[in-house]
Structures are given as structure tokens and as C-alpha cells.
C-alpha positions, 0 to 999 in steps of 0.5 A: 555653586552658591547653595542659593543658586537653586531651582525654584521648584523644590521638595517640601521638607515635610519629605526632605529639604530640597533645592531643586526644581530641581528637576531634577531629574528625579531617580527611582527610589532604590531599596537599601542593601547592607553590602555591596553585591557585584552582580554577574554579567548578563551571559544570556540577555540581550540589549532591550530597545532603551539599551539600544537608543544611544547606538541607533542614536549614533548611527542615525547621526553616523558617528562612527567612532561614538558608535563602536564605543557604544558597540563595546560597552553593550558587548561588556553589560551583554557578553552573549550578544552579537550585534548584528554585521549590519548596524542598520539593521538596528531599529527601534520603532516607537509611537508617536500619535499614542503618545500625545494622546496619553499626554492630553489624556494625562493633562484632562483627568482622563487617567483610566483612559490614560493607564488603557492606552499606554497598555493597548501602545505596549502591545502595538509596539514590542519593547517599547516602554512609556517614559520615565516622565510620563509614569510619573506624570500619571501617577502624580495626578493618580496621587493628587486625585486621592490626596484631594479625597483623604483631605476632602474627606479630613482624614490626615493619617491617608493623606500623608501616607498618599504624600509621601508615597507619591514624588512630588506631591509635598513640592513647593509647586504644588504647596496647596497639598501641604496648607491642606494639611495642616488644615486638617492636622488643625481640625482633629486638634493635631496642632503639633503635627500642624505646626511642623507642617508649616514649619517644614514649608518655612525651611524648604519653599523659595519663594517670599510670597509663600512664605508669608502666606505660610506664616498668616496661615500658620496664625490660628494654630501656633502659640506666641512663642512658636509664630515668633520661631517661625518668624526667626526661621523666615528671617534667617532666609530671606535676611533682606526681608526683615522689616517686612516679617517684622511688620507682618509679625506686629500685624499677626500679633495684633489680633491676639490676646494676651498672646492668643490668637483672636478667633475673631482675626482674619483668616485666610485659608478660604482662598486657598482651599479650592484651589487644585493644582493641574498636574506637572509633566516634569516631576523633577520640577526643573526651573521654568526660568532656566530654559531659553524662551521660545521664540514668538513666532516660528514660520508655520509652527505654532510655538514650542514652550521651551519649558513644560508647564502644563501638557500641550499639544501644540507641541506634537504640532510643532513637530509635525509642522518643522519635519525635514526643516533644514531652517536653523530658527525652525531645528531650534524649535523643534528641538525643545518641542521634541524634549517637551514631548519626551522625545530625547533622541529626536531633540538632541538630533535637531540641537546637535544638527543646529549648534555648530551653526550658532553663536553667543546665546544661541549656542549656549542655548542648543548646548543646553538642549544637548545636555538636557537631553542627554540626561534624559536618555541617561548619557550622564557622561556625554551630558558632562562634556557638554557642560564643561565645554559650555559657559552655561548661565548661572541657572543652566549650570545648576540644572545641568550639574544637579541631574549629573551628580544625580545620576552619578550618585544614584549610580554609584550606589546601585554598583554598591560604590557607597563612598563614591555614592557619598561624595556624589551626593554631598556634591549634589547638596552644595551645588542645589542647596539640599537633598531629595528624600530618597536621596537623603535615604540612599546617602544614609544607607552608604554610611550605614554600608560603610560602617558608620552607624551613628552618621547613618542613624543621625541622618535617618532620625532626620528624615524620621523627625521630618515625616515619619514612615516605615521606611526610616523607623526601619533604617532607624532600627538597622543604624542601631543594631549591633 
């Protein structure tokens, strides 16, 4: 795939550059090692009820065959297990109601009240564990609350150490925290820190409109010769662009003197300094372009958006209302609103049950929601077989195959694979146009890993240059000891 063809929600390279989304979905960050160690089978554990979603999954839909490879693999990872004579025995009972209300408490701000009920659903229903998607949506909104209190308060050391230790804060959707930023770096006369801040904004955002917003912003910090870089790095990506950059250069330049900027010259930043962005329930940031739209009206469901954009209820709603539908329309439906809840094995359910009954877009479509779901309860390799054996639009494949190499990657490395970790990854780079940092972190320490130290040590020294943390000054260190 074109580098280009990517996400249009992707990671600042104040983190690292990225085009992703993404969504991607995003991968807990792993802590780096210098060997690789095999570790031991579990002799004494047994399956947990998220190790066993894809076998009830299986059974639900009586694919046998799947089943007993499912069976295998559990008896490979947990040789202690004996899966009970009677598979159906299986069960793993997970909330329902709780989780809308910790969602709609996510969504109002109500984030201590949101941390108090997924502890009283914890204990109400034994093994469950909140989903990967909603920690990070609480923990994003838990981040922006004290991001917003740092930079209230103008103190840019906390605010990014807050932005870079919460995922998603330095995205291009969320591109008010890192003007913000600068903003602050720009008051405490930090003007090369602010600088490289709308520097990395210029690299790393998608979209034209930000970028020139960046730029104007950039004017009442940068000297004559570091506007004109930024303008050169702006043309560079957006080529067709030019005489509009050119035009807005001449007008920036216009209210300089003697090529300073004129305090006098417009500004505006007030327009964009109240303005707080409302936490995403996806923090992998997948494209709102690439899913189908839903339908406008669904017989008596309320409509299902097909891609998140802000917490809804009407999706709980829409499940309610199409339970036990036999109404392909309807089962389509409720196949997005499942996954928007969260709920991978009752999506992938209703698209499994409604795509062979399809045709031309709409199959695609259901093929798509199979392969998203999929990823979502980590089945990379079923996810693979469905993307091969479906023509994809252009954006679903990027999506598709970026949460693949993803997982692989993530994966390989935690199996202490790094050459295989490395290929995975500069895959995932080709095909969404860059990297996430914490995944830019694990390809380094596969170099690192693999003896080769001055790649792992450009890499990290790259990171370091974007945003330096502990982190990389520790990598740093690794990459050049001897």
C-alpha cells in the first residue's frame, strides 16, 4: 500500500511520527529485554474467561472444526488443563447494562464514578475484565483532565510528562493539546521547545486545514528563517498545495519587520484556546471515513453510527431492539452497534450470520466487521483470512492490514522473535506511512537485541530528538554500551 494511504487520525511526532488512525489498534507499550527468554508452559494455570472467548465463540456458532483447533491450542498454552466432556459447559457471563453506564459515565466526565463501577462489575462478574478500549478511554479523558490542569496552570514541564505518558493525548485529533503547548512553551520564553512543537505538527497531522492553522499559529515564535523551514516542510507534503503555502507565507511575512515578526499582527490563538477536546472511544484512532455508513433508518432500531465518534447510548439501544432479528438489514445493524459497544463476539456473530446472504458492497462491508472484530478479540490470523479473501476498499485494506502487522509485530517481539519483530514492523510502516512510539521503542530494542547497536541507537536518538523521556535517555544508554 501507498505510504499516503493512511488514517486520518494519527499520533503527533511530538510522540512519533504516525499514520495511522491508525487505529489502530494500539498495543500495550512492552518493557524492553536484551534477550530473548522462552518462557515456560503454564503447567498449573488454566484458561481465563478472555482465553476462552473464541472456543465459547466457536461453540455458539457450532464450528466444530474451528472448535478443536481452539481446544488444541488452549491444551498447547495450558498443558494442566482438561477442558471439560461437555464443551457447553463453557460459559463466560459478561455484563451488559454495566457496561453502558460506564461508557455514558466515560462520555460525562463522571470518570470517579466511571473507576467505581467497573470495580463494583468486577466483583458482580468473576474473571470479567473491562475492555481494553474502555481503560484506554478513561485513562485518555483521566489524562486530558490533568493535561488541561498543567496548561491551565502554564506549567509545560507536567504537561508533557502527562502527554507523553497517556496514548492519544498528542494525536492529530486531539491537536488543541499540542497548540496548547506550544503556547505555553512560548510564554516561559521556551521558544525552541515551541518551535519543535509546531514543527512536529507540520510532520505528523493529515490534514491541510491543520496545517495552516499550525503555520499562522507558528508566527509569533519562529524567526524568519525557521517559518520559511516550516513552510518548506509543508510543501514537501502537500505538493499540490503550493500557492496556497506561498500566498499564506506573503501574508504572514506582511506583518513582519525587518523580518520580525509585528507584535501588532493578527493572532489567533484565542480561538482555539477554550476549545477541549471530548474523549474518543477508540484510542487506536481508526478512520471515521473507512467504516460503511449506517443506514438512516432501521425499522425500530435507532441508528447504529458505523464508526465511533463519541459515546452513545443509542447504541445499547440498538442492540436491544434487534435481539433475535433474523432481518439481514437489521443483523447488519446490530453488528456495528455490538462492535461500537465493545462487544467483538456478539458482532462478529451477527456478520458472520448475515455475509453469505449478501452481495457487491454489502458483503464487503460484513467481511469488514468480521475482520475488525476479530482483531478486537485478538484473532490476528482469522482476521488475515478474511482480508485475503476480500476486495477491501482501498482504506479498509490499510485499516485491516495495519492492526494485523500490528498484533504480528507486537507478537513476535513479546515471543523474543526481534527479526521477525523488525519485519513486521517496517511492513506496518510501509503500509500506514510511519510508526507509533511505542512501537518505534520495541523495533529499536529488536535491533538492540540483534546486535545491532548503531541502528537501535539512531532510532532511539530519533525518539529522543522528538520528545525526550526516561525512556529513550535509557535506551540511549543500552544502544551505547559496550
Amino acid at each position: 500500500m501507498c505510504a499516503r494511504m493512511i488514517r486520518s487520525s494519527i499520533c503527533l511526532s511530538v510522540l512519533v511520527a504516525l499514520a495511522l488512525p491508525m487505529a489502530a489498534q494500539s498495543q500495550t507499550a512492552v518493557r524492553p529485554v536484551l534477550a530473548a527468554v522462552q518462557r515456560p508452559p503454564l503447567q498449573d494455570a488454566a484458561p481465563e474467561a478472555a482465553e476462552l472467548q473464541a472456543l465459547i465463540f466457536y461453540l455458539q456458532q457450532q464450528d466444530i472444526a474451528s472448535a478443536n483447533a481452539e481446544v488444541r491450542r488452549l491444551r498447547v498454552k495450558f498443558p494442566g488443563w482438561v477442558p471439560p466432556e461437555d464443551l457447553g459447559q463453557l460459559k463466560v457471563e459478561q455484563p451488559s447494562v454495566e457496561i453502558d453506564a460506564i461508557f455514558r459515565q466515560i462520555a460525562e466526565g463522571q470518570l470517579p464514578e466511571a473507576r467505581a463501577t467497573i470495580a463494583a462489575t468486577r466483583a458482580a462478574y468473576h474473571g470479567w475484565t473491562p475492555p481494553v478500549d474502555m481503560t484506554s478511554l478513561l485513562e485518555l479523558a483521566e489524562g486530558q483532565v490533568k493535561l488541561d490542569a498543567a496548561l491551565d496552570a502554564g506549567d509545560a514541564t507536567t504537561a508533557l510528562t502527562v502527554a507523553s505518558s497517556v496514548d492519544g493525548l498528542l494525536r492529530c485529533d486531539r491537536i488543541n493539546n499540542a497548540w496548547r503547548i506550544a503556547k505555553v512553551q512560548e510564554a516561559q520564553q521556551a521558544t525552541e521547545a515551541a518551535v519543535s512543537t509546531y514543527k512536529a505538527i507540520v510532520q505528523a497531522c493529515l490534514k491541510y486545514p491543520e496545517i495552516t492553522a499550525t503555520l499562522e499559529k507558528s508566527d509569533s515564535v519562529t524567526s524568519q528563517a525557521q517559518l520559511g523551514e516550516l513552510f518548506e516542510v509543508a510543501i514537501k507534503r502537500f505538493p499540490d498545495k503550493v500557492q496556497e503555502f506561498d500566498d499564506l507565507r506573503s501574508r504572514l511575512l506582511a506583518g513582519r519587520k525587518d523580518g520580525h515578526r509585528d507584535g501588532a499582527a493578527v493572532n489567533r490563538e484565542e480561538q482555539f484556546s477554550k476549545v477541549r477536546p471530548m474523549p474518543r472511544p477508540d484510542r487506536r484512532s481508526v478512520a471515521a471515513a473507512s467504516r460503511p455508513a449506517a443506514p438512516k433508518k432501521v425499522a425500530a432500531a435507532n441508528p447504529a453510527p458505523q464508526r465511533a465518534q463519541t459515546v452513545s447510548s443509542d447504541w445499547g439501544q440498538c442492540l436491544a431492539q434487534t435481539e433475535g432479528t433474523r432481518n439481514v438489514s437489521l443483523l447488519s445493524q446490530r453488528g456495528w452497534c455490538a462492535y461500537n459497544l465493545d462487544r467483538p463476539m456478539d458482532a462478529l456473530a451477527a456478520f458472520r450470520a448475515v455475509h453469505p446472504q449478501l452481495s457487491g458492497t454489502a458483503r464487503r462491508d460484513a467481511g469488514f466487521g468480521m475482520a475488525l472484530s476479530y482483531l478486537k478479540l485478538n484473532m490476528t490470523e482469522d482476521a488475515a483470512r478474511i482480508a485475503a479473501s476480500t476486495d477491501f476498499t482501498p482504506k479498509q485494506r490499510v485499516e485491516t492490514e495495519s492492526i494485523i502487522l500490528d498484533q504480528r509485530g507486537v507478537r513476535a517481539y513479546k515471543r523474543g522473535d526481534f527479526k521477525q519483530a523488525i519485519g513486521y514492523f517496517d511492513a506496518l510502516e510501509r503500509v500506514s506511512g510511519g510508526l507509533r512510539r511505542d512501537l518505534a521503542m520495541m523495533r529499536g530494542y529488536s535491533y538492540l537485541n540483534t546486535g545491532q547497536r548503531d541502528t537501535a541507537r539512531e532510532i532511539f536518538t530519533g525518539l529522543q530528538n522528538q520528545l525526550a523521556t526516561l525512556e529513550t535517555g535509557h535506551a540511549i544508554e543500552l544502544a551505547a554500551a559496550k
